[in-house]
C-alpha positions as CSV (number, residue, x, y, z in Angstrom):
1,X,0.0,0.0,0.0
2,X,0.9,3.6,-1.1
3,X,0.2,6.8,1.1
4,X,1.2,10.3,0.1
5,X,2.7,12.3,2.8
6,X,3.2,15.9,1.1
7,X,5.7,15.4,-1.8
8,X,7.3,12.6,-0.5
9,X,5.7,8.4,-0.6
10,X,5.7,6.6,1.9
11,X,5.9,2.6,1.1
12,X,3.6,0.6,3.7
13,X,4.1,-2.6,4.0
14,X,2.1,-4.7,6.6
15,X,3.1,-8.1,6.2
16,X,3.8,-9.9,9.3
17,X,7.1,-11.8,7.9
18,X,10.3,-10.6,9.8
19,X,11.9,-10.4,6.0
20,X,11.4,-10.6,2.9
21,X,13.0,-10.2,-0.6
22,X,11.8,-8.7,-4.1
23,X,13.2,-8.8,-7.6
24,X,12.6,-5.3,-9.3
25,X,14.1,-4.6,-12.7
26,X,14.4,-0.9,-14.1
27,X,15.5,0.7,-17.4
28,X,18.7,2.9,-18.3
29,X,18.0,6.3,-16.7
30,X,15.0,5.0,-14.5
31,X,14.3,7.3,-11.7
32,X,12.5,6.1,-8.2
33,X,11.4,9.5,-6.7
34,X,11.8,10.1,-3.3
35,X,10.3,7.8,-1.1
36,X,10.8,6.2,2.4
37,X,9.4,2.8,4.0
38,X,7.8,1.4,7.0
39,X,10.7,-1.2,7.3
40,X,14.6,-1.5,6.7
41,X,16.0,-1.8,3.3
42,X,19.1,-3.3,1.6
43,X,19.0,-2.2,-1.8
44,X,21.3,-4.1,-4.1
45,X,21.5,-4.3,-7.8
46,X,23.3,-7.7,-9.1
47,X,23.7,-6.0,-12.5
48,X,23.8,-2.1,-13.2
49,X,25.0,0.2,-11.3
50,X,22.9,2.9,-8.8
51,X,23.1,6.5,-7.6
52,X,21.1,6.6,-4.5
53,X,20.3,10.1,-2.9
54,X,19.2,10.9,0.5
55,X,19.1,14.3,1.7
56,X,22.4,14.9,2.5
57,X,24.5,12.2,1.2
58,X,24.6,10.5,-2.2
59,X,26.0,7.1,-3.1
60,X,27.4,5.6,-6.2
61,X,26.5,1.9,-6.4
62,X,27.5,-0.5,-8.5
63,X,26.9,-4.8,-8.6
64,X,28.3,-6.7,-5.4
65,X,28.0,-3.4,-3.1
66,X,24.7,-2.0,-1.8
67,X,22.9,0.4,0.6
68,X,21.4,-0.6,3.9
69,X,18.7,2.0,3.7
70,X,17.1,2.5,7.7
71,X,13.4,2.6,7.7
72,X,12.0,5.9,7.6
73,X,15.4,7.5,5.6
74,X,13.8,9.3,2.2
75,X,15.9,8.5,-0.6
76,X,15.5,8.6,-4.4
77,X,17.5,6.4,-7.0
78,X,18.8,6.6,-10.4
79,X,19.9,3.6,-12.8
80,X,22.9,4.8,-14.4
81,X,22.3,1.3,-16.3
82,X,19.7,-1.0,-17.1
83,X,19.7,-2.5,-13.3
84,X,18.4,-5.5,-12.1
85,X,17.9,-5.1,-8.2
86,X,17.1,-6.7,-5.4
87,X,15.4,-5.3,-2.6
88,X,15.5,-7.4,1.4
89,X,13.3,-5.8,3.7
90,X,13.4,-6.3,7.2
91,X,10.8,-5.2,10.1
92,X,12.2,-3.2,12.8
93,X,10.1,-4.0,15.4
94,X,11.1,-8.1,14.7
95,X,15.2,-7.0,14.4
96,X,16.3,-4.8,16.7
97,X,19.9,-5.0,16.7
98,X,20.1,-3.8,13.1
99,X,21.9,-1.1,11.7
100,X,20.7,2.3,12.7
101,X,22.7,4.3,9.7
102,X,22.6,4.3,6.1
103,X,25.6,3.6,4.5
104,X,27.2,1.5,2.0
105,X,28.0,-2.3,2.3
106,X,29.7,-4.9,0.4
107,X,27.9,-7.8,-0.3
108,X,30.0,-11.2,0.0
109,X,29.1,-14.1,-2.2
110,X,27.5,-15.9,0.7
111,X,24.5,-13.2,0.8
112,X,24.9,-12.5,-3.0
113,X,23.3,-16.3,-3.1
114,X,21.6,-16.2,-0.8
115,X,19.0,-13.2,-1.7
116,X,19.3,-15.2,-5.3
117,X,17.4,-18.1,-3.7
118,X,15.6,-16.0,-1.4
119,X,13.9,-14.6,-4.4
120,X,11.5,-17.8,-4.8
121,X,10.8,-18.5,-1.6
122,X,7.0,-17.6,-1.0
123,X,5.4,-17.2,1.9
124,X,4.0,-18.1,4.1
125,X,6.7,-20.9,5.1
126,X,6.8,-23.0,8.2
127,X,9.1,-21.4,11.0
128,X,11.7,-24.8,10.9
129,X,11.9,-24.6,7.1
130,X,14.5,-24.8,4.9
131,X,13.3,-21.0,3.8
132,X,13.1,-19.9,7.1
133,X,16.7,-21.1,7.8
134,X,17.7,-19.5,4.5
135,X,15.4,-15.7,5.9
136,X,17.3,-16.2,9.1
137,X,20.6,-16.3,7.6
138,X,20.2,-13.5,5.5
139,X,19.7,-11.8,8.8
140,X,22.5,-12.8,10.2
141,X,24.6,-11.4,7.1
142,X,22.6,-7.9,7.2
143,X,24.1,-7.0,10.9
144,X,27.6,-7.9,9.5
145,X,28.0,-5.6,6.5
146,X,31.2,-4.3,6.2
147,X,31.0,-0.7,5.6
148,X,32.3,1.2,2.2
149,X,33.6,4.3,0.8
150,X,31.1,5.4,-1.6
151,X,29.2,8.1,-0.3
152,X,29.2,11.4,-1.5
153,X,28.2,14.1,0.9
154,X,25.5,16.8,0.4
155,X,25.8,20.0,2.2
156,X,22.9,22.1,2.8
157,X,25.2,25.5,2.5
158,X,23.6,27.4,-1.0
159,X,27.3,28.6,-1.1
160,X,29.5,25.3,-1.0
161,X,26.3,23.4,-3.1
162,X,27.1,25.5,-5.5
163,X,30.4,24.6,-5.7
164,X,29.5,20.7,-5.4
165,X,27.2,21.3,-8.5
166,X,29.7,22.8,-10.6
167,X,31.9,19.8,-9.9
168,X,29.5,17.5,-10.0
169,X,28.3,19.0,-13.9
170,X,32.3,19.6,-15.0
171,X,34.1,16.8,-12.5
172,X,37.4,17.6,-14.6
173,X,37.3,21.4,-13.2
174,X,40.4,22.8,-12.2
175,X,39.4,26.2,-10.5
176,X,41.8,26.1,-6.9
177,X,40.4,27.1,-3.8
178,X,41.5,30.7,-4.3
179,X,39.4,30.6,-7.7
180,X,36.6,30.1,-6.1
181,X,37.0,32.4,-3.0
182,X,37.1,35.3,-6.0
183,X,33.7,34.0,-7.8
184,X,31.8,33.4,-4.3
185,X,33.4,36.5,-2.6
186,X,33.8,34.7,0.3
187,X,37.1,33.9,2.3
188,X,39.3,30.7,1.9
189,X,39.1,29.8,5.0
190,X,35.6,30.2,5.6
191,X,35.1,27.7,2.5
192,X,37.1,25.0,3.7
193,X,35.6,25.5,7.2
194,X,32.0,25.0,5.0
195,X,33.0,21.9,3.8
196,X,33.9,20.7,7.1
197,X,31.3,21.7,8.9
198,X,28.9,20.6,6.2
199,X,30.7,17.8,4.2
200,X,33.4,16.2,7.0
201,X,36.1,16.7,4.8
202,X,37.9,19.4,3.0
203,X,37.2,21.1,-0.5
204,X,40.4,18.9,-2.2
205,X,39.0,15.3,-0.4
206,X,35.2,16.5,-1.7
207,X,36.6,17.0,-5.2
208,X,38.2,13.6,-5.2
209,X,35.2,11.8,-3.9
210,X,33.1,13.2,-6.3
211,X,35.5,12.4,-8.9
212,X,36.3,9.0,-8.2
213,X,32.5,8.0,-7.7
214,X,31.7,9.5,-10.9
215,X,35.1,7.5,-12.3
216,X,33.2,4.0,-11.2
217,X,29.8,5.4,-13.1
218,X,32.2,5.2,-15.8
219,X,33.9,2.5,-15.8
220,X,31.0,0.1,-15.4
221,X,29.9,1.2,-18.1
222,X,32.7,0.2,-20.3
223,X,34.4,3.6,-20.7
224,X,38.6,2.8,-20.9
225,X,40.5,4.1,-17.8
226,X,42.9,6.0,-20.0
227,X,39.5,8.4,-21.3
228,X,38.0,8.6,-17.5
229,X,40.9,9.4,-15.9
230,X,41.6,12.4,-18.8
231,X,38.0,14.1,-18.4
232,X,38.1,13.5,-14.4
233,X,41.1,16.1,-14.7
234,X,44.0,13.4,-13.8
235,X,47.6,14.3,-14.7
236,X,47.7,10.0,-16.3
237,X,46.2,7.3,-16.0
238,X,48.6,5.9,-13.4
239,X,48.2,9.1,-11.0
240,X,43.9,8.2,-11.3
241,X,45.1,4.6,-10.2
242,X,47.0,5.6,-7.6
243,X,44.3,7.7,-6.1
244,X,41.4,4.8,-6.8
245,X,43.6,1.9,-5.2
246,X,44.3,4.6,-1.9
247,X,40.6,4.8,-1.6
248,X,38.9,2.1,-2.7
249,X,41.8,-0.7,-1.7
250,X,41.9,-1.9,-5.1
251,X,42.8,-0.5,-9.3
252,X,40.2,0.5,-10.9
253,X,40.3,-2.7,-13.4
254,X,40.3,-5.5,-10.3
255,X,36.9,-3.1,-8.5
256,X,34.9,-4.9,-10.6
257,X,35.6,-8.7,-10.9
């Protein structure tokens, strides 16, 4: 069931299962406006790859990673890629030890097969069932997810978001802190404090973020490393290496397999 609440929807959904699991697949450039739900939510995708926005943070998600989405947190997506994804919702009042952020997860091979097979069970299903046994592991994975590097800050500041959106349009963008203390009128210092205060990081580590996210949009889509890392605004394609293996742990080819 579907209830309007101002601009935003609300998802209710009243079965009595402690979880369940749904198969959704979306187009190239679908959208899913902003919306929350009555229950917990690890949205994965095992093909395509995801933006995910909330209000103030935005992640870039692509197959094998997720985001464990609290109930109650708005958030919007959009398919960079035809997506296939797979939803696991979880009631909160039947899990209480569950994450209590949203963030985003890795999802190891055990749960990857897991939701797979999870995806025909039907319910209802007897409590000592093989499908309940298969529910109550995926449960036991979902409090275990290892947390991940792809979030992308939002601040609220009309001055610094207009700086985020000018990187975000032209990710390649040069202009140095001192360029854009001239266009804003507005100190150097009182920038980076901005991005602190709004961001938790500085005005270089923002530009990175958003650069490197943007860089795995990219690259799961089949785009060479040599071309990313040249309209990113990388000096080669070893210094964009360098920078994606410090982050992420591993080179941009070896993220994906």
């Amino acid at each position: 069931m579907i209830r309007p609440l101002n601009e935003i929807v609300v998802e209710i959904d009243e079965a009595d299962w402690m979880l369940s699991v749904s198969a959704t697949d979306y187009p190239d450039g679908w959208r899913v406006a902003p919306h929350c739900h009555n229950k917990h939510q690890l949205i994965y995708a095992i093909e395509g790859v995801m933006v995910v926005h909330s209000e103030s943070t935005q992640w870039t998600v692509p197959p094998s990673r997720g985001i464990w989405m609290p109930t109650g947190q708005v958030h919007a997506i959009r398919c960079v890629s035809p997506v296939k994804m797979r939803s696991v919702f979880v009631r909160p009042d039947r899990a209480l030890d569950m994450p209590a952020e949203s963030k985003a997860v890795s999802i190891s091979p055990l749960l990857r097969e897991l939701i797979q097979v999870s995806t025909d069970i039907a319910e209802p299903y007897e409590q000592d069932s093989r499908e309940a046994r298969v529910m109550n592991l995926i449960l036991d994975e979902l409090k275990i997810l290892p947390t991940l590097p792809l979030h992308l800050p939002q601040p609220a500041d009309a001055r610094i978001r207009s700086i985020c959106s000018t990187l975000q349009e032209d990710p390649g963008d040069g202009s140095t802190l001192a360029d854009w203390s001239a266009r804003l009128n507005l100190d150097e210092k009182t920038i980076q404090r901005l991005f602190q205060k709004e961001a938790g990081m500085t005005f270089g580590q923002w530009r990175q973020q958003a650069r490197l996210l943007l860089a795995l949009e990219r690259i799961a889509l089949g785009e060479k490393i040599i071309d990313v890392a040249g309209e990113l605004g990388y000096e080669s394609p070893s210094a964009f290496t360098t920078m994606f293996k410090k982050q992420f742990g591993t080179t941009p080819s070896k993220f994906f397999d």
